[in-house]
C-alpha positions as CSV (number, residue, x, y, z in Angstrom):
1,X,-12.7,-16.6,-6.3
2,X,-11.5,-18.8,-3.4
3,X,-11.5,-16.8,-0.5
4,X,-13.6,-13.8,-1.4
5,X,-15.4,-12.5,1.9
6,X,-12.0,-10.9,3.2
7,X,-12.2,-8.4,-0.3
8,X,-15.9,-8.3,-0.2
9,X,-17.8,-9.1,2.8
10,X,-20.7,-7.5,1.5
11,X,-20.2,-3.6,1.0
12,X,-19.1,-3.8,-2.5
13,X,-20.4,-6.1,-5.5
14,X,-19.1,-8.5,-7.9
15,X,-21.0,-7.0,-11.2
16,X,-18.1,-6.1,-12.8
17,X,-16.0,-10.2,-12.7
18,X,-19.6,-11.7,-13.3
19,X,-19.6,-9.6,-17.1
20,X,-16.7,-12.0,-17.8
21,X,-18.4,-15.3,-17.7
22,X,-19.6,-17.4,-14.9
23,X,-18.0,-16.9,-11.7
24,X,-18.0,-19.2,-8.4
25,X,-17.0,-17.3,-5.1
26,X,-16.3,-19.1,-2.5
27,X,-16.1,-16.5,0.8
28,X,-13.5,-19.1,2.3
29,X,-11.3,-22.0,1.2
30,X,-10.0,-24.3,3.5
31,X,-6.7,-26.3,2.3
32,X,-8.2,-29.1,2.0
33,X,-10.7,-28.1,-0.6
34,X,-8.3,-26.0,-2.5
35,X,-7.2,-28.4,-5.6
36,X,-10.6,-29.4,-5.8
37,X,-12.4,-25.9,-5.9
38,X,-9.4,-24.9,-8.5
39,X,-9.6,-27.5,-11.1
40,X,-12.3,-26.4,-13.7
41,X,-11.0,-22.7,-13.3
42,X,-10.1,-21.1,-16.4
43,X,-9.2,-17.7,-13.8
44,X,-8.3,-18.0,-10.3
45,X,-8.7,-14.8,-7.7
46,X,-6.9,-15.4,-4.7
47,X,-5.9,-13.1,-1.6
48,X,-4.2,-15.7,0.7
49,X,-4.9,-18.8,0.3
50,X,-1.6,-20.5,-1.6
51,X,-2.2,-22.0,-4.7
52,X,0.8,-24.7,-4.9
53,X,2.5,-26.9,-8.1
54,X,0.1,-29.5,-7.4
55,X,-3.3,-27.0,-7.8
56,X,-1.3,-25.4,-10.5
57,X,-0.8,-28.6,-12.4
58,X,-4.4,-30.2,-11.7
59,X,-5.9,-26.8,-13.2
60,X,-5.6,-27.9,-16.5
61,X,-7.7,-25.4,-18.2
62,X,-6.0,-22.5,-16.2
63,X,-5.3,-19.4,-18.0
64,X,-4.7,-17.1,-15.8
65,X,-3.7,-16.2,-11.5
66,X,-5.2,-12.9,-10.2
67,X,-4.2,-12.3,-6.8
68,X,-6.3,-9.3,-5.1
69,X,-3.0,-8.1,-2.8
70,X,0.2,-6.7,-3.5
71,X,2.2,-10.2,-2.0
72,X,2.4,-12.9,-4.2
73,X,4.0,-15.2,-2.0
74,X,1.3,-17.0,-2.5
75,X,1.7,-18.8,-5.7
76,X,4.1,-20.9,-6.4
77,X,5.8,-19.2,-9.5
78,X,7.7,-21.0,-10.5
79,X,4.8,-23.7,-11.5
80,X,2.7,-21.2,-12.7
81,X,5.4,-19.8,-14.9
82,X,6.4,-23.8,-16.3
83,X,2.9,-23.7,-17.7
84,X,3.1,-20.1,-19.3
85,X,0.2,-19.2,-16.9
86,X,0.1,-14.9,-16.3
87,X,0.0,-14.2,-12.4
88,X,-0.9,-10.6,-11.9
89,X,-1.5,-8.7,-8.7
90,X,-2.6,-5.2,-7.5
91,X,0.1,-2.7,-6.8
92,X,-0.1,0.2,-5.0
93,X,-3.6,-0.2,-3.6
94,X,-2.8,0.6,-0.1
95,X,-0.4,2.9,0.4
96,X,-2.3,5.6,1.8
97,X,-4.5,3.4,4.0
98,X,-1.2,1.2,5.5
99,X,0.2,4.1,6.2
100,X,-2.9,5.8,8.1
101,X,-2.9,2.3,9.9
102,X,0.7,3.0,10.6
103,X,0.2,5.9,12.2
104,X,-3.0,4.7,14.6
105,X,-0.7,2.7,16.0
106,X,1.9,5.0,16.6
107,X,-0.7,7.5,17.9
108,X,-2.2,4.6,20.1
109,X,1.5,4.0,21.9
110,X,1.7,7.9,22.2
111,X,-1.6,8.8,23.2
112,X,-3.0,6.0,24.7
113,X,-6.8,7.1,23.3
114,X,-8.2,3.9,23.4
115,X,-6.7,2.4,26.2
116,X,-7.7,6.0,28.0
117,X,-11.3,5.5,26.5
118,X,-11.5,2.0,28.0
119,X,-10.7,3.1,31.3
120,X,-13.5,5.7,31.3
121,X,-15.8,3.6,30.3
122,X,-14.9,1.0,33.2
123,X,-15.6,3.8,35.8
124,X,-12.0,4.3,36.3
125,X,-12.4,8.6,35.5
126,X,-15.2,8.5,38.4
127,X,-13.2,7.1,40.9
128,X,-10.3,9.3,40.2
129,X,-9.3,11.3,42.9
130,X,-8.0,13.8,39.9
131,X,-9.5,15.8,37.1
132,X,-7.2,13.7,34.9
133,X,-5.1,10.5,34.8
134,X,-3.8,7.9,32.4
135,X,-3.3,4.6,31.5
136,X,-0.2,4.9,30.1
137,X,3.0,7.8,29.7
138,X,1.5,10.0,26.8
139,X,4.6,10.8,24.6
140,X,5.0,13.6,22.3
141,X,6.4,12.9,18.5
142,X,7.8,16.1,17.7
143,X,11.6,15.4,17.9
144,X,11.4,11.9,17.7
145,X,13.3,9.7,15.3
146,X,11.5,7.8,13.3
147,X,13.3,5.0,11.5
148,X,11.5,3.2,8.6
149,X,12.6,0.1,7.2
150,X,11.8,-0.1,3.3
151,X,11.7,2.9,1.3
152,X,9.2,2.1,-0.9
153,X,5.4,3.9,-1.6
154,X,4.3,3.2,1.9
155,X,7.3,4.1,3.5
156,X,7.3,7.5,1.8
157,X,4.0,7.8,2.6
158,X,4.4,7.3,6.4
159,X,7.7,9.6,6.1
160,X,5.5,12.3,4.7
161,X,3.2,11.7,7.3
162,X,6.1,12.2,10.4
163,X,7.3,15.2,8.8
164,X,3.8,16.7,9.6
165,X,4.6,15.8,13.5
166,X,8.1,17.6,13.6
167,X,9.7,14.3,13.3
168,X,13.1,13.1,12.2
169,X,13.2,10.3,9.2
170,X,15.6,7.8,8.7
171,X,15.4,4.8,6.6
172,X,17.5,1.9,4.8
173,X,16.3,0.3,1.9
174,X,18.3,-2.0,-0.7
175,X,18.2,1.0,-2.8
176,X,19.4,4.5,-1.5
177,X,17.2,6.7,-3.0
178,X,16.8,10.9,-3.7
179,X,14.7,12.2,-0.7
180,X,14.5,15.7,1.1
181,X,11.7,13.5,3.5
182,X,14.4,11.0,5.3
183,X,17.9,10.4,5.7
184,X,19.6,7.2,4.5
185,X,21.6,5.4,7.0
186,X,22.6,1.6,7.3
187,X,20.6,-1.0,9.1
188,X,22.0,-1.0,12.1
189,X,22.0,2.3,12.4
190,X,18.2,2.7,11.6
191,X,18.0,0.2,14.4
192,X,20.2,2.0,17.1
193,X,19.1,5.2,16.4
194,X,15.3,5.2,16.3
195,X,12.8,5.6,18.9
196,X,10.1,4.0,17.0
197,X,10.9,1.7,14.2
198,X,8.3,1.2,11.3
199,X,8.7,-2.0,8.2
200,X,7.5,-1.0,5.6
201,X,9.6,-3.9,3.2
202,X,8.3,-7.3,1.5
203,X,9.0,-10.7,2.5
204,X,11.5,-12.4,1.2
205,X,13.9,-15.7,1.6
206,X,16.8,-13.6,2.6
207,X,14.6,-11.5,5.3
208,X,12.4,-13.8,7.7
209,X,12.9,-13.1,10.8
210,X,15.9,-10.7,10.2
211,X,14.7,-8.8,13.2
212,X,15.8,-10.9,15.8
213,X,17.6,-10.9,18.9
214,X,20.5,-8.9,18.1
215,X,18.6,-6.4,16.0
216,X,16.7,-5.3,18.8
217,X,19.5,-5.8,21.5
218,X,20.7,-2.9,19.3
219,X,17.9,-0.5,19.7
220,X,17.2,2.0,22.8
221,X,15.4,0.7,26.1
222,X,12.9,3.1,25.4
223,X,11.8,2.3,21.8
224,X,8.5,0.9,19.9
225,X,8.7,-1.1,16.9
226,X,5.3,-1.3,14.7
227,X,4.7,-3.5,12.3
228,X,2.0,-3.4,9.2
229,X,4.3,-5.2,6.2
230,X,4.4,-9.2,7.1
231,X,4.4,-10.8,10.3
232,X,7.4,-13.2,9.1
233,X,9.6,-10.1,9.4
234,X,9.6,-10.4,13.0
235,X,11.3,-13.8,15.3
236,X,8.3,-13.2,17.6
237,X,9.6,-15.1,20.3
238,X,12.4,-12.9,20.2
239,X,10.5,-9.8,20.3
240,X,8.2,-10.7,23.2
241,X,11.4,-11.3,25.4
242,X,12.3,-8.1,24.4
243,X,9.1,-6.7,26.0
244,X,8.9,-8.9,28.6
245,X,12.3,-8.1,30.0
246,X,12.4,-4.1,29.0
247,X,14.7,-4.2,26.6
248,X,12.2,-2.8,24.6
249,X,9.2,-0.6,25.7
250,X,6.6,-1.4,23.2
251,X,5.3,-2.5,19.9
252,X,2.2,-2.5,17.8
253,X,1.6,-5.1,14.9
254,X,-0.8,-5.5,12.5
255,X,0.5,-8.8,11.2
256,X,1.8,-11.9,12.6
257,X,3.7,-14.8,10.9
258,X,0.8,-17.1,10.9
259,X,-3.1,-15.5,10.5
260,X,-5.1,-16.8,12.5
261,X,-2.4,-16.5,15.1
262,X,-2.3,-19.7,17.4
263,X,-3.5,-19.3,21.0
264,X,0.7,-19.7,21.4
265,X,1.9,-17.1,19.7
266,X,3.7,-15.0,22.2
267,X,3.1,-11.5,21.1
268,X,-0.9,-12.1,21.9
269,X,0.7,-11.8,25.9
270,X,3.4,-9.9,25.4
271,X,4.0,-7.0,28.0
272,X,3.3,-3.4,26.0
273,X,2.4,-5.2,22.6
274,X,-0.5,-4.0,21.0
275,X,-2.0,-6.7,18.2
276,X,-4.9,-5.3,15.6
277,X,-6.1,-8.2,13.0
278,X,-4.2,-7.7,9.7
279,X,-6.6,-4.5,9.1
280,X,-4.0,-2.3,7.5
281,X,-5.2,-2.5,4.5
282,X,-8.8,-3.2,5.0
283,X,-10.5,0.1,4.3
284,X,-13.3,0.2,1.9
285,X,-11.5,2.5,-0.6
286,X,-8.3,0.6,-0.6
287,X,-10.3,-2.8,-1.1
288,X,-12.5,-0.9,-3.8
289,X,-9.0,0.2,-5.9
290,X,-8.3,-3.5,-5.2
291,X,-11.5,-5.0,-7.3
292,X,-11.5,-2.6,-9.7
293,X,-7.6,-2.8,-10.5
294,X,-8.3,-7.0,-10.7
295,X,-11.1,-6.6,-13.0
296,X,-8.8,-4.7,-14.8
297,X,-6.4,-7.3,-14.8
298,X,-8.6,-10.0,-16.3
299,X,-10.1,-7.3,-18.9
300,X,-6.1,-6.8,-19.9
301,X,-5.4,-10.3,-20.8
302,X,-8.4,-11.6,-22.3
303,X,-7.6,-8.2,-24.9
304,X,-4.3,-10.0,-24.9
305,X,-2.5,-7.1,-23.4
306,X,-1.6,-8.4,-19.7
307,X,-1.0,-5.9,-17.0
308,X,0.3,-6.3,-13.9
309,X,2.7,-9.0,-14.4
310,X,4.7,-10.7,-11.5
311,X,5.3,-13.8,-13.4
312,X,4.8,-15.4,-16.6
């Protein structure tokens, strides 16, 4: 296990991968140190640090690639699948937790609560000269068109979720699919007709940074964009001159295209842009579904019945 603190940082237990054999966890793995660290595995557990050709090919008793997220963006496939070497992952871990993270944020651009909360607790609700007041213009969903790009688990799940506020669904997704919860419509048109815009798709070659400038010249002056799928998604330089010129009121993002963000990376200033740390998917059940599907995964191969398969 090479970066293993992220998974467990000390509210669950590793009882369950130690029954295999002896395992080494190392809570962190800088680059550096990955070949190294990864050449007398037999079973490598990763979350996101990459394993490239060259760690592939220096593992050379490596039977098998776990990797404890959904993404497997990670690996380099194509190396791992030269050498015959399994790579399975952990579908479907998350969905209900991404999409409760989802909605936080939306609830947090609607309601200002913590923002509100902070206020208060700076002395700001004593010195009012009013029973009331807020940070921000609280906004009511009801009505409110929702469009969600990628129509997958989570995007259901956060459709199902703005149905219970009385709000319109749209979506576009590679696939059109059978839905009384949203209305299919192209990608321009999710983009031009949405007041808040959700991702909810992977990251792929054809995708990074396909919201750009002229995706969001597209969308209404008074429209958030949120953000819990991969920071790559997103030209961030475009998006914070969206925000910092009003073309675009606000946005909330879970992820950014490199983690830890540099001090440079313009959404950390960006006017109206709320930035939580790549927590989405962090809650102790989700991350719980996410040992127990791995150890899973191991207990699957070594019966010689592999689950989980991205590669092979």
């Amino acid at each position: 296990m090479i970066d293993g603190h992220t998974l467990n940082p000390g509210d669950l237990n590793w009882n369950a991968l130690n029954s295999f054999g002896e395992v080494i966890n190392y809570d962190r793995t800088l680059l550096e140190h990955i070949t190294e660290r990864c050449r007398n595995a037999e079973i490598i557990l990763t979350n996101k640090v990459p394993l490239s050709a060259a760690t592939i090919e220096a593992a050379k008793d490596l039977k098998l690639i776990c990797v404890t997220a959904t993404g497997y963006n990670i690996v380099d496939i194509e190396a791992a699948s030269k050498r015959r070497i399994p790579v399975c992952n952990v579908p479907n871990y998350g969905t209900s937790s991404v999409a409760q993270h989802t909605f936080a944020l939306i609830l947090e651009l609607a309601n200002r609560a913590g923002l509100n909360s902070a206020a208060v607790r700076q002395g700001e609700w004593e010195k009012s000269p009013d029973f009331c007041f807020s940070k921000g213009r609280i906004t009511e969903l009801q009505g409110k068109t929702l469009g969600i790009i990628g129509f997958g688990k989570i995007g259901i799940q956060v459709a199902k979720l703005a149905t219970a506020f009385d709000m319109r669904v749209i979506y576009y997704s590679q696939t059109k699919k059978e839905t009384n919860l949203a209305t299919y419509a192209n990608m321009e048109d999710v983009f031009s007709q949405c007041d808040i815009l959700s991702l909810h798709c992977p990251l792929t070659r054809s995708n990074n940074q396909f919201v750009n400038r002229s995706l969001l010249s597209k969308m209404k002056k008074t429209a958030w964009i949120i953000n819990t799928s991969r920071g790559q998604l997103i030209h961030e330089g475009d998006l914070a001159n969206a925000l910092n010129s009003d073309q675009l009121e606000a946005a909330a993002v879970d992820v950014l295209s490199v983690e830890p963000p540099s001090v440079t990376n313009p959404l950390l200033r960006a006017k109206n842009c709320l930035v939580t740390p790549h927590t989405a998917w962090m809650s102790l059940e989700a991350r719980r579904r996410i040992l127990g599907v791995t150890v899973q995964n191991i207990d699957c191969y070594l019966k010689g019945k592999p689950q989980n398969l991205v590669a092979l």
